[in-house]
N, C-alpha and C positions, 0 to 999 in steps of 0.2 A: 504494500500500500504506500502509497506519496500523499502527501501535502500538497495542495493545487492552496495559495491564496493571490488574491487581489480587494484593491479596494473603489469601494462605489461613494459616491458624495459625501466621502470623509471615514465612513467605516471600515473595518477591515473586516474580510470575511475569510473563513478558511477552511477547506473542505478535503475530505480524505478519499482518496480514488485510486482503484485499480492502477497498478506501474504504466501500463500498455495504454489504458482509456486515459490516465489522467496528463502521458506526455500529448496523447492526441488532442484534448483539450487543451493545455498551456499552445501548441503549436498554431491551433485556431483562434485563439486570442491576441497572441501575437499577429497572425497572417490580417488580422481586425482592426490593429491598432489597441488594445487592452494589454496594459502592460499592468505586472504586476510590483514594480515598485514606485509606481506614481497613483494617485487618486483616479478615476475612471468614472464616465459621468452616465449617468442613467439612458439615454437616448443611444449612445453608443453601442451599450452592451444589449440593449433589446433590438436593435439592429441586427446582432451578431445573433441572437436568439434566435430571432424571425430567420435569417440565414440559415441557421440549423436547421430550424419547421420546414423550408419548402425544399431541402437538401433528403430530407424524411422523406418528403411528402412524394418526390420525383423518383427517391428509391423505392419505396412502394407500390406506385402505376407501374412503375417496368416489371414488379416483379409479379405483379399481378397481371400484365397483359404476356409477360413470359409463360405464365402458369393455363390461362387463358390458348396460346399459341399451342402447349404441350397436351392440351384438350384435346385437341379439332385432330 
C-alpha cells in the first residue's frame, strides 16, 4: 500500500492505495496539472474527475459493443 496525498483549498488530504492503482493515480494528476506539494483548487480537480467519468464511461460502450459483436 502507498500514501497518495495532495491538497484542495488549503486542506491536506491523504489516502492509502494499492502500489500499482495508486502510482496510476499520482501519474494522472500530475498529467492534470495536480500537484501534490502545492495547494490545488476545486475546479481543477473535478475537471480531472469528470476526465476519469467519460474515460469509464468510453471503456464500457467498447466493451459492451465488443461483447454485443461476440453475440451475432
Amino acid at each position: 500500500m502507498q500514501k497518495v496525498s495532495f491538497s484542495i483549498n488549503g486542506k491536506r488530504y491523504e489516502v492509502e492505495l494499492e502500489d500499482d492503482f495508486a502510482m496510476f493515480v499520482m501519474e494522472k494528476l500530475r498529467e492534470n496539472g495536480i500537484s501534490s506539494d502545492r495547494d490545488n483548487n476545486v475546479p481543477k480537480l473535478l475537471n480531472v474527475y469528470l476526465k476519469s467519468l467519460k474515460e469509464n464511461f468510453d471503456t464500457a460502450k467498447e466493451i459492451e459493443e465488443l461483447l454485443i459483436k461476440t453475440r451475432l
